[in-house]
C-alpha positions as CSV (number, residue, x, y, z in Angstrom):
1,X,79.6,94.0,-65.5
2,X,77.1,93.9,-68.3
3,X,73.8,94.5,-67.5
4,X,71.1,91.3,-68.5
5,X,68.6,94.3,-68.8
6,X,68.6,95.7,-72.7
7,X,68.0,99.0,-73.4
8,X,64.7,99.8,-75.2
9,X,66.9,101.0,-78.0
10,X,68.7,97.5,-78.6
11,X,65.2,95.8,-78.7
12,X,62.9,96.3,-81.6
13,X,58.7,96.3,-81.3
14,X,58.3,92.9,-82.4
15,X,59.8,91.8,-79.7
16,X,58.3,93.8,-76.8
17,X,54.9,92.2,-77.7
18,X,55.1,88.5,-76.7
19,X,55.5,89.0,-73.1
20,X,51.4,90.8,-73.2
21,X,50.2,87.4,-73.6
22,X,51.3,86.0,-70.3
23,X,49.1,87.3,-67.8
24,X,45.6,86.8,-69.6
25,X,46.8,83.0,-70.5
26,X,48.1,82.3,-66.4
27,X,44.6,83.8,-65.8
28,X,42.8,81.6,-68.2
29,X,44.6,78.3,-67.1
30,X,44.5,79.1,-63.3
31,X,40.1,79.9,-63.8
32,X,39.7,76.5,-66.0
33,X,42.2,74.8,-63.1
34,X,39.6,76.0,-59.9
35,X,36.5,75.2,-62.1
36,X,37.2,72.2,-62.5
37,X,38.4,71.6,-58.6
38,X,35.1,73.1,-57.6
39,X,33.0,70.7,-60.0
40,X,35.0,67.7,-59.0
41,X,34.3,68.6,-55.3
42,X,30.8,68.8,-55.8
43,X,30.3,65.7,-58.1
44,X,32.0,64.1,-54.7
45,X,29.6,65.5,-52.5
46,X,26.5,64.6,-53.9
47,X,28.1,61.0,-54.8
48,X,29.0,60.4,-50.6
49,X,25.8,62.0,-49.6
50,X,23.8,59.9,-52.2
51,X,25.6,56.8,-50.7
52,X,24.9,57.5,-47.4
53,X,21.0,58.6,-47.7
54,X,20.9,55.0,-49.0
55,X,22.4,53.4,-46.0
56,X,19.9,55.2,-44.0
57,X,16.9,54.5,-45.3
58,X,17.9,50.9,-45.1
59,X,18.9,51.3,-41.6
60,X,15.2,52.8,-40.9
61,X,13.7,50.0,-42.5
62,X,15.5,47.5,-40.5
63,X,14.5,49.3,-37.5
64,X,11.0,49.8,-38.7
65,X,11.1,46.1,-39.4
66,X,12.8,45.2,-35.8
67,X,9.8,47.4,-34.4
68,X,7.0,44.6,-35.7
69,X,8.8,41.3,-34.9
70,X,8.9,43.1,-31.5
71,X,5.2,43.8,-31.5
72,X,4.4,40.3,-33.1
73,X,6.4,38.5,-30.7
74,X,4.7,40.6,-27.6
75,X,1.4,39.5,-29.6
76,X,2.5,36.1,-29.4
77,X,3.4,35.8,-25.9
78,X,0.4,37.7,-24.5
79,X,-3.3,37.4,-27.0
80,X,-4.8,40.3,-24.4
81,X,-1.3,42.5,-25.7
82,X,-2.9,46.1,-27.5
83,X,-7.0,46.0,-25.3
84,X,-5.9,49.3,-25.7
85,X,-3.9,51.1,-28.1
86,X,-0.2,50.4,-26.9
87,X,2.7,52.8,-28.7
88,X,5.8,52.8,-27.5
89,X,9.4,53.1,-28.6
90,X,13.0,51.6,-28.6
91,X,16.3,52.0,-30.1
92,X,18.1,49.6,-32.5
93,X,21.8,50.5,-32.1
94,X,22.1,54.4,-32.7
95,X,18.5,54.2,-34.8
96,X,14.9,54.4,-32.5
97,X,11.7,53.1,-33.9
98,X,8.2,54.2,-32.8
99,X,5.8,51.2,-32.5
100,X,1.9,51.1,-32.6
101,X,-0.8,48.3,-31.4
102,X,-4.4,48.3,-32.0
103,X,-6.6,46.0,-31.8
104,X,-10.1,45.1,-33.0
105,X,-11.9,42.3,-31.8
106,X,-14.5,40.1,-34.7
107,X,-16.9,38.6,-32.2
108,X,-19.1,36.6,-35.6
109,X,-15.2,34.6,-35.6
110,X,-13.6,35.0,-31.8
111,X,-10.8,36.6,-33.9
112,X,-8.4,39.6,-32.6
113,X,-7.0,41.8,-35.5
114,X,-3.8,43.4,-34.6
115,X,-2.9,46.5,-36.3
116,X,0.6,47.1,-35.8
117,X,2.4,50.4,-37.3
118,X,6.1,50.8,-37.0
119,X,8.2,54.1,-37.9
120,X,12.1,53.7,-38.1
121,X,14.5,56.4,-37.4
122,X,17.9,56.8,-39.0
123,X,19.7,60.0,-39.0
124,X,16.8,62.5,-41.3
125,X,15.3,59.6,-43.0
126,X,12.7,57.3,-41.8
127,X,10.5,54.3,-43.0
128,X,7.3,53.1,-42.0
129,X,5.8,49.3,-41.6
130,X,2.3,48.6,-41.6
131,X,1.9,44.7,-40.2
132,X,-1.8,43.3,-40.0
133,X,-2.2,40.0,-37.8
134,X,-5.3,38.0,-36.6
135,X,-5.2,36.1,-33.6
136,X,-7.6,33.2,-32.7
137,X,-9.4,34.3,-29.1
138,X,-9.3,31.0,-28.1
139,X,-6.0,29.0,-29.5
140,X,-4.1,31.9,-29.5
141,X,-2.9,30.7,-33.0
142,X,-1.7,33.9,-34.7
143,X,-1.2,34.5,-37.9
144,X,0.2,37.5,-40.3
145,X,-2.3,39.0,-43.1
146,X,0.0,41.4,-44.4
147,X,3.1,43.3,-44.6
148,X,3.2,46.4,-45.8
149,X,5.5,49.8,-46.4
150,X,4.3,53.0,-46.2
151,X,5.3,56.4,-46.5
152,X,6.5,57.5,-43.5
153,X,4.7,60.9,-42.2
């Protein structure tokens, strides 16, 4: 049987040398190959999580903004609502929102003005809804001054 193996004295110099190259250039490839995995993966990371910290800070806003049509309508139904300060809180599906009432009463016009402050919770991002309303003391007939976003603290 003849051996596949040559001796070194059947092979000349010229053509020992092209098997040196191999392992730097599989080294080479397989580095270029993982850095561009690892930049792919985080490209990917920061475009989900991008995504997603949009969807909550619209989710807190909605909730923020759930938060003051609950106040409004608990101004509606009751013109006394918020003599004192009244906070309290709910959720909105897996959100919560804190809510805040004061009021201030403007005895030259018989008119109540409702502050109402609403914070929104989604996940770790959160929105905050500043609502202003006066109230007539004796129709009742209530009516929203303004609507405002804040910076949630």
């Amino acid at each position: 049987m003849e051996s596949i193996f040559r001796d070194k004295k059947d092979v000349n110099d010229s053509q020992l040398v092209w098997g040196q190259i191999a392992l730097p250039f599989v080294l080479i490839i397989g580095g270029i190959i993982v850095e561009i995995t690892i930049a792919s993966t985080v490209v990917a990371y920061f475009l989900a999580s991008s995504g997603l910290s949009e969807r909550l800070s619209e989710r807190a806003g909605l909730a923020a903004k759930a938060g003051i049509n609950d106040a409004v309508l608990r101004i509606v139904n009751d013109k006394e609502y918020g003599a004192l300060s009244q906070s309290y809180s709910f959720g909105v599906d897996r959100d919560s929102v804190m809510v805040s009432v004061t009021r201030v009463f403007n005895a030259q016009t018989n008119v109540y003005a409702y502050t109402v402050s609403a914070t929104g919770l989604a996940g770790a991002r959160a929105s905050r809804i500043i609502a202003t309303l006066s109230v007539d003391e004796k129709t009742g007939k209530t009516r929203l001054e303004s609507l405002i976003e804040a910076p949630a603290s």
